[in-house]
N, C-alpha and C positions, 0 to 999 in steps of 0.2 A: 614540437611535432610539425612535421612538414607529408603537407598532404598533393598527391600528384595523382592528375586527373589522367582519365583515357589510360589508365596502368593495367589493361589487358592487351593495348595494341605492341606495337613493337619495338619502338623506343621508350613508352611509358614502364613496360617491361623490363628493359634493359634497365632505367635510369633506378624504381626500383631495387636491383639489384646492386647496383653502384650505390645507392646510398646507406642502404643495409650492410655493406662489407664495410661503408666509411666512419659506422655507428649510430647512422640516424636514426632516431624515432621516425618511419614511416607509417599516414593510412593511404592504402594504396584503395583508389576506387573509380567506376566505372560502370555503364550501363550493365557491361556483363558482368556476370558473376566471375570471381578472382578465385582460383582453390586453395592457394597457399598464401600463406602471413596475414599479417594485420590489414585488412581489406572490407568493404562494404560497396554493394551495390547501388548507385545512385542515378539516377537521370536528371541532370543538369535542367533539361527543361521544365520539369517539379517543382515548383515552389515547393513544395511541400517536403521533397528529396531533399531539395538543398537545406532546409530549416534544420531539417532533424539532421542531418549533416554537419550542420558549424553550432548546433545545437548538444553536439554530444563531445566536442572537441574543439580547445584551442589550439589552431596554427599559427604557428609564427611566418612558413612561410607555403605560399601554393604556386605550383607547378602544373602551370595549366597547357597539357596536350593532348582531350579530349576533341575531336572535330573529323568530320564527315571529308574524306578525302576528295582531292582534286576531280577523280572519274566519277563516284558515286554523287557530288555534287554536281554536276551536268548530268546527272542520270535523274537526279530530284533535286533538282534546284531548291524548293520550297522548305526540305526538310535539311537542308544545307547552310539553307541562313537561318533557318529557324538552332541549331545545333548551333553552327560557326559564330554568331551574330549573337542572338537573344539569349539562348544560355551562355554565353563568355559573359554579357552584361550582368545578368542574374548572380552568375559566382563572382563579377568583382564586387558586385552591391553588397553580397553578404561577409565580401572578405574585408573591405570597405568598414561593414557596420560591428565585425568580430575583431578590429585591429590587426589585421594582418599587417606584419613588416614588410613584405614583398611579396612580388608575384612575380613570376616569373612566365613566360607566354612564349608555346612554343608556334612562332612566326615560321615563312615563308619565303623562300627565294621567288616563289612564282609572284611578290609584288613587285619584280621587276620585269615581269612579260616573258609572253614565252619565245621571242626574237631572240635570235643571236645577236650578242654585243661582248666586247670583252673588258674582265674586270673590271666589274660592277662591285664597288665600296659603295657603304651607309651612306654616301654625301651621292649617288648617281641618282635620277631620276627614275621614280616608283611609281609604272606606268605599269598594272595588270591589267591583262587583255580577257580576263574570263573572270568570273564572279567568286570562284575559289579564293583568288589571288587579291581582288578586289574586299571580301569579308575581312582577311586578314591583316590588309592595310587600314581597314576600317577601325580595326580592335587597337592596330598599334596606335594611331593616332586620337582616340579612346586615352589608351595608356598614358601617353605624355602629358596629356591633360591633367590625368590625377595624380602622376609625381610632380606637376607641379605646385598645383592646390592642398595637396592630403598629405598625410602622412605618409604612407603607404608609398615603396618604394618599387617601380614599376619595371621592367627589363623585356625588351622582346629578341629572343632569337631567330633569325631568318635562315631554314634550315634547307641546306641544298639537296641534293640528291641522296636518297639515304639507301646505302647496302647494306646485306648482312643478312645473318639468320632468321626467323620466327617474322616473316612478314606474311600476313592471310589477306588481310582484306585493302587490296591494291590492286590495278591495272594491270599492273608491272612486274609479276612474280619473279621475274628474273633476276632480278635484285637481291632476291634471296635463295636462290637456286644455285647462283655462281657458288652458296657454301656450302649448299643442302643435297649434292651427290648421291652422298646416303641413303636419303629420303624419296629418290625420283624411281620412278619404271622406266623414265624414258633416257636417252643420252643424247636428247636433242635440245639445245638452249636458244632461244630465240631473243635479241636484242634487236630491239626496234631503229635501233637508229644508224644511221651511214659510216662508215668507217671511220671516216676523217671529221666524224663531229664531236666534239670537244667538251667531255663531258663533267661536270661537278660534283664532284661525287664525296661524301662521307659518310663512314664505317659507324653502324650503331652505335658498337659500344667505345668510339671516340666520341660521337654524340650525345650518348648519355656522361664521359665525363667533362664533356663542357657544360650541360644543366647542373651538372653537381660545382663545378667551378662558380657559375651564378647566383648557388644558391648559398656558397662556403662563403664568398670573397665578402669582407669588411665590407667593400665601398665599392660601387659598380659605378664609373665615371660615365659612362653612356646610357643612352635610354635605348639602342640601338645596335644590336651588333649580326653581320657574316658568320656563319659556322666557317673555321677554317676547311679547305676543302681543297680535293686533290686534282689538278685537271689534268683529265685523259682521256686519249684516244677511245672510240669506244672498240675500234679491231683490237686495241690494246687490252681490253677486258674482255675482249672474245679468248687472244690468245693465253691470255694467263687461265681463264676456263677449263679451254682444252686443254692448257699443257700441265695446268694441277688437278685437274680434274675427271679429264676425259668426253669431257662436252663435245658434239659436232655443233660448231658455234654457226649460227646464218644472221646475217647484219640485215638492217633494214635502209631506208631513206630519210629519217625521220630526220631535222635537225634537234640539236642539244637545249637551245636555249642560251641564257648569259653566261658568261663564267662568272665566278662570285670569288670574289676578292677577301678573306675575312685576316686581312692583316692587324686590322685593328685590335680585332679579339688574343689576337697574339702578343700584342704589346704590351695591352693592360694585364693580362694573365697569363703571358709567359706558357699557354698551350700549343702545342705542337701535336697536333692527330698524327699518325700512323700512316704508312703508305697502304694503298690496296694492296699490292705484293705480297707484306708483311701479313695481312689478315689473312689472304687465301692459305698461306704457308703454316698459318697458325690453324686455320679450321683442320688442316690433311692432318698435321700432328695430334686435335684433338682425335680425327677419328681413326687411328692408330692403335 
């Protein structure tokens, strides 16, 4: 049984779904209530949640991407490491004392700062500038400590920019409106950031088949890996907007951040994401 945390947000969602087509045994669970599959409501900050949680089931393996995002954690800092920080401990202590085989931890690109610098690999310097990014570095370095002492076999992925469909609770809607046409009243798309800034970007559901690759793979040679990730212009994702979509696209100033390097991830496992091209051109056909 492989249990995966924060499975109402949008990758948790996704990955879900990828595992259930691959034939997993999943419990999918989260603060909120789940409507469909094998699912149970939990708050990680519970002692009490979590008992009766690894109390009613063994996992072999958890996927943890329950956590209070980057803007809502500068919005309440306190209930951001109390989420990101105290319950990430809590569920490794209990995964720890049930024999979990791994964990799987879904990481951060923001533990490289939010500066621009380019290609940023697992060996560059993990300098976050904001306590989101800071939590997260906290947990991975956490991690390496108990794959080395425990059984328990540890893996963080440090997730760049995530597009795609079913994102609610984000700063950044836009991320998921570039597929969501459909769904809009409006035909106006707002990207925050300057034309020429160079952005990291990958496609949920490339992202959820890299969690599912961490979770399949015999042997995880690293305790640390980059989501592979596509960099682009962000006018470049204005115009593919507009021209599949019909967006009047307006850029912002904002700069990008790192670009993130995840060559690595590619070598041990042979994953190759998806262009953004290819996904906008797949959403139009889905909604055809």
């Amino acid at each position: 049984m492989i249990l995966v945390t924060g499975a109402a947000g949008q990758v948790g969602a996704a990955l879900v779904r990828e595992l259930q087509a691959a034939g997993h045994e999943v419990l999918a669970t989260d603060i909120e209530r789940i409507q469909a599959g094998n699912s149970v409501r939990c708050d990680l900050r519970s002692d009490q949640d979590v008992a009766k949680l690894f109390g009613a089931q063994r996992f072999s393996t958890v996927v943890h991407l329950a956590a209070v995002l980057a803007t809502a954690f500068r919005s309440n800092p306190l209930t951001g490491g109390e989420v990101n920080l105290s319950a990430t401990i809590r569920l490794l202590q209990a995964s720890l004392a049930s024999g979990v085989r791994r964990f799987v931890f879904g990481s951060s690109a923001a533990v490289y700062g939010n500066f621009t610098r380019p290609r940023c690999t697992e060996t560059a310097d993990a300098s976050p500038d904001d306590a989101y990014g800071a939590a997260k570095l906290a947990i991975e370095r956490i991690l390496e400590l108990i794959s080395a002492s425990h059984s328990m076999e540890c893996v963080s992925l440090r997730v760049a920019r995530v597009l795609g469909p079913g994102a609610r609770k984000t700063g950044s809607l836009w991320r998921s409106q570039i597929f969501e046409r459909a769904n809009s009243d409006s035909n106006h798309l707002e990207i925050p950031f300057a034309p020429d800034a160079r952005l990291s970007v990958v496609h949920v559901d490339d992202l959820a088949g890299m969690f599912r690759v961490l979770v399949e793979a015999r042997s995880v040679p690293s305790r640390t890996y980059n989501t592979p990730a596509e960099v682009v212009r962000a006018d470049e994702v204005g115009r593919l907007a507009e021209e599949a979509n019909g967006w009047r696209v307006s850029l912002g100033t904002s700069e990008a951040g790192p670009e993130i390097d995840g060559s690595r991830f590619v070598k041990d496992f042979g994953f190759v994401p998806r262009s953004l091209a290819e996904h906008v051109r797949q959403s139009l056909t889905k909604e055809q």
